[in-house]
C-alpha positions in Angstrom: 87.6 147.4 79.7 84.2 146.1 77.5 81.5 147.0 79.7 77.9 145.0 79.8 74.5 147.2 78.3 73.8 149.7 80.6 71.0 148.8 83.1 67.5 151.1 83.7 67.9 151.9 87.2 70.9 153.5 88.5 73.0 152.1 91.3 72.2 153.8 94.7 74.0 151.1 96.5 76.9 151.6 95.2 76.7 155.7 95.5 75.6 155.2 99.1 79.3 153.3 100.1 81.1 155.8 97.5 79.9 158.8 100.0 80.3 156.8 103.0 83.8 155.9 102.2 84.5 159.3 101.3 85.8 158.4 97.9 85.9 160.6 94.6 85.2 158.8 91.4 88.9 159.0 90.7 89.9 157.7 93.8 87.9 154.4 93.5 89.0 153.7 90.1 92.7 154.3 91.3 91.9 151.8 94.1 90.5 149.1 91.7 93.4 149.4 89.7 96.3 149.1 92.5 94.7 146.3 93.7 94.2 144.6 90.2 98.2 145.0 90.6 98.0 143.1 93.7 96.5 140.1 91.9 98.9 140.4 88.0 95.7 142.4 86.9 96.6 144.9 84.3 93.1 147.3 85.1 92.8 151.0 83.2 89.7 152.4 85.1 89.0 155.8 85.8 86.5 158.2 86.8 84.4 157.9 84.0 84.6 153.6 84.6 83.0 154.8 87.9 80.4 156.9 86.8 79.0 154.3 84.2 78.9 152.1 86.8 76.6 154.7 89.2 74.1 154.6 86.1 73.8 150.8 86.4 76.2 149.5 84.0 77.6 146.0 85.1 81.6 145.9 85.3 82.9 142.1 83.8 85.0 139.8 85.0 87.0 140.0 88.1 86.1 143.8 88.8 83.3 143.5 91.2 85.1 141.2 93.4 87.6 143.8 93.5 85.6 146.7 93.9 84.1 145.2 97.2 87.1 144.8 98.4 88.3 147.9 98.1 85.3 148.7 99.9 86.1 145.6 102.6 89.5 147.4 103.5 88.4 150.9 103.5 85.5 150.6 105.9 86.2 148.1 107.7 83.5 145.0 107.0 83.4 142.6 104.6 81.6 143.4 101.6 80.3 141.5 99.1 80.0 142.0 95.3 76.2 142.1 96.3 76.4 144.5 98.5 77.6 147.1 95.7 74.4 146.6 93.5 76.8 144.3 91.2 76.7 141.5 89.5 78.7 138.6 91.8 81.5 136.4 90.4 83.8 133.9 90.5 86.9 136.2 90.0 90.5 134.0 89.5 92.0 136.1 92.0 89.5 135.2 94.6 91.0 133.0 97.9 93.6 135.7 99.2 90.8 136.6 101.8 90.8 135.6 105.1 87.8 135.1 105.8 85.5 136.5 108.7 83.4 132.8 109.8 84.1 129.6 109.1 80.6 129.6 106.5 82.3 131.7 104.4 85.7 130.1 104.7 83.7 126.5 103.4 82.3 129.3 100.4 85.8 130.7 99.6 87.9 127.1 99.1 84.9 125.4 97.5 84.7 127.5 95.0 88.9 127.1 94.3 88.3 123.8 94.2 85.3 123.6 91.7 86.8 125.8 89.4 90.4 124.2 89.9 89.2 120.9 88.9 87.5 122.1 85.4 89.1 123.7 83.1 89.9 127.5 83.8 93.1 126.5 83.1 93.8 131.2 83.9 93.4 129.8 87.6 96.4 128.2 87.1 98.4 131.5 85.2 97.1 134.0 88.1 100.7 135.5 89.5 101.7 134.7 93.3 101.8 138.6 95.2 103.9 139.2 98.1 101.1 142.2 99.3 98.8 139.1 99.5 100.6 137.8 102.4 100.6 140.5 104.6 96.6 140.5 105.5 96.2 136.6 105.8 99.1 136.6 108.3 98.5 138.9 109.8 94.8 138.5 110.6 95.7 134.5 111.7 98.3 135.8 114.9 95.7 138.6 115.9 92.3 136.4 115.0 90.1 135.0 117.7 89.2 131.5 117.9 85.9 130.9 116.1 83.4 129.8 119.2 81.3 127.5 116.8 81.6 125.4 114.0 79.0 122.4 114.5 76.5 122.7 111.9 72.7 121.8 111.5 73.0 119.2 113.7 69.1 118.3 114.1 67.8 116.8 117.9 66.4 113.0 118.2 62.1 113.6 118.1 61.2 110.9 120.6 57.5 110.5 120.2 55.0 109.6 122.8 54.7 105.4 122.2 57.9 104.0 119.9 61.4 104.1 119.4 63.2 107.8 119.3 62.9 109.2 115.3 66.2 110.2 114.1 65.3 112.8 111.3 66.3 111.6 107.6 69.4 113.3 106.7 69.2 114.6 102.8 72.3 113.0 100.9 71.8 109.8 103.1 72.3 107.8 100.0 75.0 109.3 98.3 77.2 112.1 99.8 75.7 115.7 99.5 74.7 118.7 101.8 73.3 117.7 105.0 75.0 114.6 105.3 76.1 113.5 108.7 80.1 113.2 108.9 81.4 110.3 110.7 84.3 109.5 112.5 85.0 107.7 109.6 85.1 110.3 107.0 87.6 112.1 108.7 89.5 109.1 108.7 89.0 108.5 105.0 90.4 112.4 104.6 93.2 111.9 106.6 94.4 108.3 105.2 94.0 110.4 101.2 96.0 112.8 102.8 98.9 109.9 103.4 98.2 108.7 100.1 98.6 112.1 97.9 101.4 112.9 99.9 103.2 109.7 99.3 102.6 110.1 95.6 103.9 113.8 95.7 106.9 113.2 97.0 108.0 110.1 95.0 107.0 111.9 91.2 106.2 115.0 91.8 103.1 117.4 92.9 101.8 117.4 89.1 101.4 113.3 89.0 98.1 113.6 90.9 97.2 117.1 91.8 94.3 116.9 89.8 92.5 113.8 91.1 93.1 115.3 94.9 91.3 118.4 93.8 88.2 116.3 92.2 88.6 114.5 95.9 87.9 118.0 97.8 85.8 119.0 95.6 83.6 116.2 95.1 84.3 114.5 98.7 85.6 117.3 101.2 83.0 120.1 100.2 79.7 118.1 100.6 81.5 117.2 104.3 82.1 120.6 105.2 78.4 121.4 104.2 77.5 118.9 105.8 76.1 118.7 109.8 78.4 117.8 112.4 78.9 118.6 116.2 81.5 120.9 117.8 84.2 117.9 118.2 83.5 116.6 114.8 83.5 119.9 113.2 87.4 120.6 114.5 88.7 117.4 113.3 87.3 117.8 110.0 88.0 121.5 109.4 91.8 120.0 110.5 91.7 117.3 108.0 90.3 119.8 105.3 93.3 122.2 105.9 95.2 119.6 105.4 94.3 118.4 102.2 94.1 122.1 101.0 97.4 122.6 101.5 98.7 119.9 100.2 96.6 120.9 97.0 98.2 124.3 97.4 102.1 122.4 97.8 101.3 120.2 94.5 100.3 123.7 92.3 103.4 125.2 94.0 105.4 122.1 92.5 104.2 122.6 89.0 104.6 126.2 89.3 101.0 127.7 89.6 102.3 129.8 92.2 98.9 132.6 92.6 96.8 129.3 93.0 98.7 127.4 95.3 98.7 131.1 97.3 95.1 131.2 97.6 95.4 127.6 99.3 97.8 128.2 101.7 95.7 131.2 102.7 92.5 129.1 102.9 94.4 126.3 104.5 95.6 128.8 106.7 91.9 129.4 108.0 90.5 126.4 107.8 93.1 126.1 110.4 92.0 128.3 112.6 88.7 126.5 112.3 89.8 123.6 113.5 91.5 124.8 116.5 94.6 123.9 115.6 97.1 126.7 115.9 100.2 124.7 115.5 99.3 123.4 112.1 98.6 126.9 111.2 102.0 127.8 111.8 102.9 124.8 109.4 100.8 127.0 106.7 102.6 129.7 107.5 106.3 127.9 107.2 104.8 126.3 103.8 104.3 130.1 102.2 107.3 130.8 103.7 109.2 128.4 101.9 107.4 129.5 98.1 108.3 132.9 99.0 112.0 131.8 99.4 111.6 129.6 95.9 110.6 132.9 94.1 113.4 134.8 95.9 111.3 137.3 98.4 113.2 136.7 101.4 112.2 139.7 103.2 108.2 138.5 103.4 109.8 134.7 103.8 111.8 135.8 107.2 108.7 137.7 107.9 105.9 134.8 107.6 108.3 132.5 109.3 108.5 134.9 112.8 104.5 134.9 112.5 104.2 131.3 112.7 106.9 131.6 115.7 104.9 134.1 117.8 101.5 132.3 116.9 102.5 129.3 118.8 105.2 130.7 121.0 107.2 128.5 123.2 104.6 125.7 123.8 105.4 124.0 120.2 107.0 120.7 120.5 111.1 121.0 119.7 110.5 119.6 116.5 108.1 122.2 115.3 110.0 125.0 117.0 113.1 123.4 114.5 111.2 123.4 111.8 110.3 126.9 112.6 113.9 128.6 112.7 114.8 126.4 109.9 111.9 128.6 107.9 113.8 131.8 109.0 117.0 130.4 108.2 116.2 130.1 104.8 115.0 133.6 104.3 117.8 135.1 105.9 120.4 133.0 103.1 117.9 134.4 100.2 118.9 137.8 101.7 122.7 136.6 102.0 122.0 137.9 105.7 124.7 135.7 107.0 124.9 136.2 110.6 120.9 136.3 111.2 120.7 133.0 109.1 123.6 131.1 111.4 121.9 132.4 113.7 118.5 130.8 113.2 119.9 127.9 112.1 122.0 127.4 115.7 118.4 127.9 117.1 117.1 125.3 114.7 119.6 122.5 115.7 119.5 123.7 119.3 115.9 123.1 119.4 116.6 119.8 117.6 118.4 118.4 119.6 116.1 119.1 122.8 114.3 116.5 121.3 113.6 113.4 123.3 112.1 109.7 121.8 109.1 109.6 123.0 107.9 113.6 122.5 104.7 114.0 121.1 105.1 115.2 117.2 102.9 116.1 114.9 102.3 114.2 112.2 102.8 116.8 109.8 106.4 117.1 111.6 108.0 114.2 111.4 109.9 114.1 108.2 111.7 116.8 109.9 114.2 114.8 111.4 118.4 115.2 111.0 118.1 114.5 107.3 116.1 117.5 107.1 117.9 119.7 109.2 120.8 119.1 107.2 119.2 119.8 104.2 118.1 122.8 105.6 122.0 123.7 106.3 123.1 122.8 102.7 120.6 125.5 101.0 121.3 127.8 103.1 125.2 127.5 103.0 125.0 126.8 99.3 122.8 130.9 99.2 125.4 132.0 101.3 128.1 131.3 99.0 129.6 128.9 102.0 130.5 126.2 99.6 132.6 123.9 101.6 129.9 123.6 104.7 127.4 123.0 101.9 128.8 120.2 100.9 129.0 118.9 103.8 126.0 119.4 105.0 124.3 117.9 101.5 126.3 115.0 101.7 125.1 114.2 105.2 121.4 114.7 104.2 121.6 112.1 101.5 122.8 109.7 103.3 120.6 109.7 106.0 117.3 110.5 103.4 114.7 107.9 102.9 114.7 106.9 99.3 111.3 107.4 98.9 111.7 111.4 99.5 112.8 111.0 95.8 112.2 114.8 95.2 114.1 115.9 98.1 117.0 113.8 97.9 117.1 115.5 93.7 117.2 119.1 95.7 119.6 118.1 97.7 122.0 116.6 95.3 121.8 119.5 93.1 123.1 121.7 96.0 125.4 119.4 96.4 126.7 119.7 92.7 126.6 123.6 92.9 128.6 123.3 96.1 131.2 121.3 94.2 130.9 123.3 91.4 132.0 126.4 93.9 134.7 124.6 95.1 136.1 123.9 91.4 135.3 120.1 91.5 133.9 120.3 87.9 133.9 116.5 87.5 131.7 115.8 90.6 129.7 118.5 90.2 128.8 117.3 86.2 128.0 114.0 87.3 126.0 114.9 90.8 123.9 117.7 88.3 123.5 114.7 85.5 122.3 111.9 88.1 119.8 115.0 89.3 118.6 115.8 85.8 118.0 111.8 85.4 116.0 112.0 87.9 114.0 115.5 87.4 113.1 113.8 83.9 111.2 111.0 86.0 109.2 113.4 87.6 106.6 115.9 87.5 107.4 118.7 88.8 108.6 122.0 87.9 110.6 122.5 90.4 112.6 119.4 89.8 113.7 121.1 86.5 113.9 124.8 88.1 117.0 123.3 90.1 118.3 121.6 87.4 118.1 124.3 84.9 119.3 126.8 88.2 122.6 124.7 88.7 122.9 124.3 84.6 123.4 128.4 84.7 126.3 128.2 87.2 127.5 125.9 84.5 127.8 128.6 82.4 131.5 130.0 82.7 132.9 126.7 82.2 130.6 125.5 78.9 133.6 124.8 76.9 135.4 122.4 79.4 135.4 118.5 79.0 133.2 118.0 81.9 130.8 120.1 80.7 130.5 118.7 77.5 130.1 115.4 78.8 127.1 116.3 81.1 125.2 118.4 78.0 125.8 114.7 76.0 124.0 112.8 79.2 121.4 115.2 79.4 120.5 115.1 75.8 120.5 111.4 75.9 117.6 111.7 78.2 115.6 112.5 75.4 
């Protein structure tokens, strides 16, 4: 690695945590290199790397960020770049920490979202880690509840003669730091929510996943640095997380799978922020369901019983479905068929406890019967159970809302691999076809990831009629 000039002094910070640590030069380059791995960094430190930096020299890049965190996880405290006697950064992998106060939560995701919405397009290459899930987790079910999150809320001067002086806000005129948030802010926040979410699931996250980051960045972040009372502060850090992870669901959809990892994690304690431990668990089913996409099921099963024992029994039945449906789909990745039947009996069990009239979630209503049986079909279709996929993804499409347009392509390309497995070539060529039809409408990765993932099952039979016929479709799309 290209080190910067060597500085005069050298750096006694640095030594000072080296000793207390107990480290040997080798060992701290060793560190800095696993966890490089941890984050699809390809480091070559050793001790010599660490010695240069004792006489001052400045490590580039995304090395001091790591460095301190070695240091973070060794002693115990979070350290900062800083803190080393090094030169701080904005490292790509930086957004997998969890983050010890709310100030430094606002610091974390506003700096993903100002460098997400220029052009460092490496944000978007970083690789997704399974390791990186264990800590966030983790420290979300064992966390304590932040006591405070107002912010530099200043009191009314009432003066002896005259009406009370409210003290001039900076970025009164135009939104900046120190602006008051309103009621109706958060309401702005939440009705863009509706919005991006409508347009993500109609044509895909990468339609407009770039215009709701430029939103949080230019529109959430002077909000959350903003002043706001206790009340205020939880409803905004709830609407934030929202947003966030819907950012981190639309770089999921187009495939910018580290990225969209660092948001669920900061949506994930922007949660906490907010109070809100149910929607927290929501995070947690969202990562679950990326780490089933890129086929860890162990750390999917795993993320999916954290979000269950972070909200425990209390959950309304819909969210405890949505829950076991999580699990469910880890356990098909695995082919663990009796631990996925049985989460999915808890699924529809819990399901079907519910009553009109429950209080749900708004972030859990679109699981209703047409997801559940959505939920069947993948996992049936991992399983290999061909003949209950079907059914199951025949059920879900007719009861899916048209305007779940990316769902309803999913589910029909299960469909056509369950056909497929039970040797219904025809059906299955013209289910895959109408899919492919529609993933070329779209933006989204993912959309083609099934089509091309059902187009490889094709493969045995590329010299029958039916095959044929769909290759001539598909290339008529252009």
């Amino acid at each position: 690695m290209t080190e910067r000039p060597a500085q005069r002094t050298p750096n006694r910070q640095l030594a000072a945590l080296i000793a207390e640590a107990g480290f040997s030069n080798a060992g701290l380059a060793r560190r800095v290199d696993q966890l490089g791995l941890e984050h699809g960094l390809d480091l070559r430190y050793d001790k010599t790397s660490v010695t240069r930096w004792l006489r001052g020299q400045q490590p580039r890049g995304t090395t001091p960020a790591l460095i301190a965190e070695v240091f973070t996880r060794r002693l115990g405290r979070r350290l900062s770049a800083q803190d080393l006697g090094l030169d701080a950064c904005a490292p790509v992998y930086a957004g997998l920490e969890f983050a010890a106060t709310p100030e430094e939560a606002i610091d974390i995701v506003g700096g993903l979202w100002r460098k997400d919405s220029g052009s460092h397009a490496e944000l978007r290459k970083i690789a997704f880690t399974p390791a990186g899930l264990v800590v966030p987790s983790r420290d979300w079910l064992i966390g304590r509840p932040d006591d405070k999150v107002a912010r530099g809320e200043q009191p009314v001067r009432v003066p002896a003669q005259g009406r009370p002086v409210v003290p001039r806000q900076r970025g009164q005129a135009e939104r900046g730091p120190g602006q008051k948030v309103t009621p109706g802010d958060i309401a702005a926040l939440r009705s863009v929510g509706e919005l991006f979410r409508t347009l993500d699931n109609m044509y895909g996250g990468g339609h407009a996943r770039q215009a709701l980051v430029r939103y949080l960045e230019h529109e959430c972040e002077p909000m959350l640095r903003g002043t706001y009372g206790e009340q205020t502060g939880r409803r905004l850090f709830a609407a934030a997380a929202d947003l966030t992870r819907l950012a981190g669901w639309t770089s999921y959809d187009i495939a910018a799978h580290g990225l969209a990892q660092r948001y669920f994690v900061q949506a994930l304690r922007l949660a906490q922020a907010a109070g809100d431990r149910s929607y927290g668990s929501y995070v947690l089913v969202t990562m679950s369901r990326q780490a089933v996409y890129l086929g860890h099921g162990r750390e999917a099963v795993q993320l999916a019983r954290v979000a269950q024992q972070g909200v425990g029994t209390s959950a309304p039945p819909v969210v405890q479905a949505l829950l076991h449906s999580a699990e469910a789909r880890g356990h098909g990745v695995l082919g663990e068929v009796r631990n996925c039947t049985a989460s999915l009996v808890r699924a529809e069990r819990a399901l079907e406890a519910a009553r009109p009239g429950d209080e749900v979630p708004y972030w859990a209503r679109f699981f209703d019967e047409a997801q559940m049986a959505d939920e069947f079909g993948h996992c049936h279709r991992d399983l290999q159970q061909f003949r209950a996929a079907a059914q199951h993804a025949e059920r879900s499409l007719q009861l899916r809302a048209p305007a779940f347009a990316r769902s309803r392509l999913f589910c029909r390309v299960v469909l056509a691999s369950a056909r497929l497995g039970l040797g219904e070539l025809d059906q299955a060529c013209t289910l895959g076809a109408e899919a492919a039809g529609a993933a070329a409408e779209m933006r989204s990765v993912r959309a083609v990831e099934y089509v091309r993932d059902f187009e490889r099952r094709l493969e045995p039979y590329k010299d029958a009629a039916p095959v044929r016929g769909y290759r001539d479709r598909i290339a008529a799309l252009g």
